[in-house]
Each structure stands twice: as C-alpha cells, then as structure tokens.
N, C-alpha and C positions, 0 to 999 in steps of 0.2 A: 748714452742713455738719455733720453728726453725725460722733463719734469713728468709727463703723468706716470711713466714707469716707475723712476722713484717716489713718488706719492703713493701709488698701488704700493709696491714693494714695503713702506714703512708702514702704510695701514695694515697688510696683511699681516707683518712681522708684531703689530701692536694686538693683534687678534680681531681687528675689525674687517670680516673677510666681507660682507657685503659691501662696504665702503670700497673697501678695495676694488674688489669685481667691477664695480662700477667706472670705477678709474682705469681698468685695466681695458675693459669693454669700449672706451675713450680711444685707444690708444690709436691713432694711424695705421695702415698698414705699411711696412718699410721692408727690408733686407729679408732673406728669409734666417738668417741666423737671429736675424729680431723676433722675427715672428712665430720663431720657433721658442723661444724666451718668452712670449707674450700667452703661446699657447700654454706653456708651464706651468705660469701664474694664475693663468682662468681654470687651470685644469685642478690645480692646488683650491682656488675659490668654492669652485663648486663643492668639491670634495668637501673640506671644513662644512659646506653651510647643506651636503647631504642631499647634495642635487648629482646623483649617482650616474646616471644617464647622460647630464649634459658634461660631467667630467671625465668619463670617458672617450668622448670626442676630442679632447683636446689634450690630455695623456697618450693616447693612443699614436696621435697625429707627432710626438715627441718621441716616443720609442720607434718609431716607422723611419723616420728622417732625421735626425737631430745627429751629431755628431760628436756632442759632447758625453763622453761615457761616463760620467758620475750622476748628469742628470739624465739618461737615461736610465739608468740603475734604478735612480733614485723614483721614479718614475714607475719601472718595471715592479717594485715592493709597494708603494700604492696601487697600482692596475692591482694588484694578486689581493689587495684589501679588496678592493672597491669589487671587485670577480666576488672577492668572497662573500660580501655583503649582499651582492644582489644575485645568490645563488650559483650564479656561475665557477661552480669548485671548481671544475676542471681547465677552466683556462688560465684560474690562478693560480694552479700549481703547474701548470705550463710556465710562466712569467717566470716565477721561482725557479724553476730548473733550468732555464734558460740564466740565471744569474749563477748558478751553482757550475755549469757549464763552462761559463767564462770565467771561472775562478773567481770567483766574488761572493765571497764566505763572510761574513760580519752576523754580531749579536742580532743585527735588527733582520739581518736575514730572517735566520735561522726563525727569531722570534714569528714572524710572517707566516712562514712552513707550519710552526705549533699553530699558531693562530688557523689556519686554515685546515690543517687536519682536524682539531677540536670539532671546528664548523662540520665537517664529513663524519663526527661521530667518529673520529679513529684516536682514540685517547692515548692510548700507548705511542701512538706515535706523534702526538702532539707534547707527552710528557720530553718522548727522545730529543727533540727541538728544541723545547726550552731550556733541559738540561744542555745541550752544546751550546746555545747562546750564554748560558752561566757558565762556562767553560771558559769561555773567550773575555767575559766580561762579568766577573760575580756580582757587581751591584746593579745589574741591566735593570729598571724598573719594570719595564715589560714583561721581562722574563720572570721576575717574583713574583710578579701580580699573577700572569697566566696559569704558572707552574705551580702556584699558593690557590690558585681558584680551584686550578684541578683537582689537586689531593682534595681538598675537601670537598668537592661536587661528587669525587667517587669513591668517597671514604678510607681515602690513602691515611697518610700519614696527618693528622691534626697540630699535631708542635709540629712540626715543620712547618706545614702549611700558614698558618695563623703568623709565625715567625716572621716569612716570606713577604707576608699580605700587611703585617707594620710596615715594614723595611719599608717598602714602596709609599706605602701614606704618608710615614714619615718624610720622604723624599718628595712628595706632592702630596701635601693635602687636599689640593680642592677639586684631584681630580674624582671624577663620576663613578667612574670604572673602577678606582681603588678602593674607593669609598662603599664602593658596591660587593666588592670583593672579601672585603673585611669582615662584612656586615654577615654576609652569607657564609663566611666560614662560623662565627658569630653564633648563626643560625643553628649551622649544622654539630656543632656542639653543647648547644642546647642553651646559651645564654642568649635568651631574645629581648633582654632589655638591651645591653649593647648592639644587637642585631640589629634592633629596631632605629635606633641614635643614628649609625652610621649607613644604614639604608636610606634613611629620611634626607641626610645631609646629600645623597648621590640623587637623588631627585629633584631635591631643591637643584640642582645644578645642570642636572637635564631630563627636565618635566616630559618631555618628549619621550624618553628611551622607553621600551614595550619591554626590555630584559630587567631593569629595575625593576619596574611598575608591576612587574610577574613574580619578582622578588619580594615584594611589601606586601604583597596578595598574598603571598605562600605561607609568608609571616604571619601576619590577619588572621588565616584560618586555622591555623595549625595553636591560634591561642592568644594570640599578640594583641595588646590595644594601640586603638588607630592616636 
C-alpha cells in the first residue's frame, strides 16, 4: 500500500473525508486489485461529503468487479443508502435482496431494508426490519433510532419509542439523527421545550439537513419559540 493510500485511509478514518478524497484522487493508477481499493475509498468520500452521484460511480464499479466479498457487501448496504437517498427505491431494494440472497443477514442489513422501506412510505414493514435487526443485535444504535422514530412519527407506542431514542443518544451524543429523533418524539408528546433543546443541538451539527430544518419549523408553528 503506498503512503497516499494510507494518508487517505487515516484522514478518512479521522472523519476528514475531503482531505481524504483529495489524497485518494492523488493516488496512481496501479493493479486492479488496487484500484479497486482505491475506488472504495473515493466511493466512501463522496458518499460522507453527499456527493451522491459521483459516489455511485465508484461503489458501483466495486460491486461489478471486485472480489472481495465483505467489501462488496459492504458496498452493496451503501449503494441501497445512496439509491435510497436519491430516490431510486427500487434498485435499493434490489442491492438488499441480492445480500439476503447470499445469505448475508446482519443488524446493519436488516437496519438498511427498514431504512429503505420507511423512505417508500411502507412503515409496517420498516418496523419488521428493525425489529429483526434488534433481534440479532438489541443495542444496534441504528435500529433504536429508526424503530423509536417510527413509533412516534405514527403514534405507536411512546414509552418505548422515547426509550429507544435515549439508548441511542446516549450511545452517541453528537449524532444529528439521534439528536433529531429524540427531539421529534419530544415533540410528539407534547414536551416542546425538550423538543426544541434537542432539535436545535441536531442542526447545530448539520445545518444543511432539510429533515431537521422541517422538524424545527413544525416545532415554530405549532407554538415553539425560535
């Protein structure tokens, strides 16, 4: 492995994924077992920094060719993100079934499937997911968040839900998502000064995200001060 590969590799690991890209975007072209590692890492970059389009290029290009079957997997549960994200439900649940195919069953699976059913508006079967990833794995952060978003988005169960949506905080505070998740159960049970605390802390973290920012709005009108 050549110095800029591991300089990418640590920058990325350090969460400086532009840095990274940049290094990675350096790299030679060499072997294709390298290049196939090299497209991995760009494909990982993009992804992080939300450049949807040019990281499907080069994920794509690793599930097509690559040899190595965990990073292909690993690859195949990003594509089914990244589908998901940019509308494309149905070739993310292709990706996905193509994993479930191969006998390759894990929390983060499963979590992927919920994830991408929610996105199609098929709630019951996004709850079935995350409940089989808590199956396999009871503290899956993923799966508390998603499965604690849900009950309370569709007026399931609230002590569960709210439960669910600590566990995870607790396990990562500073993530956006959790942060956002908390907030909106928060919401939905009618405490909008904590609503508000922990929405504000998920923005602060990604100013960017249009699901928060829809979240703090809903807040606002329904009573909330800014």
């Amino acid at each position: 492995m050549t110095e800029v590969m591991k300089n990418g590799i640590t920058l990325y690991r350090d969460g400086r994924y532009a840095d990274a890209l940049l290094e990675f975007l350096e790299q030679p072209a060499g072997e294709t077992a390298n290049n196939l590692e090299l497209a991995y890492f760009i494909g990982l970059c993009y992804a992080r920094l939300e450049r949807y389009e040019d990281a499907l290029v080069y994920l794509e290009q690793v599930v097509t060719a690559d040899s190595d079957l965990a990073r292909v997997y690993q690859c195949r549960i990003l594509l089914a993100v990244v589908y998901s994200l940019t509308g494309r439900t149905r070739l993310a649940a292709f990706e996905l079934q193509k994993l479930l195919e191969a006998g390759y069953e894990s929390a983060q699976v499963f979590c992927s499937l919920g994830f991408v059913a929610f996105e199609n508006g098929e709630t019951d079967e996004a709850v079935h997911w995350y409940e089989k990833a808590l199956e396999l794995d009871e503290g899956n952060t993923t799966a508390l968040n998603g499965l604690g978003f849900i009950l309370a988005d569709t007026g399931g169960d609230f002590t569960r839900s709210l439960t669910m949506c600590k566990k995870a905080v607790d396990s990562d505070p500073d993530n956006p998502a959790y942060l956002d998740s908390i907030g909106w159960v928060y919401h939905k049970l009618g405490f909008e000064k904590e609503s508000r605390t922990f929405i504000k802390r998920a923005l602060a973290r990604a100013p960017d995200n249009l699901i928060i920012k829809a979240h703090l709005d809903e807040i606002m009108s329904a009573g909330g001060k800014k």
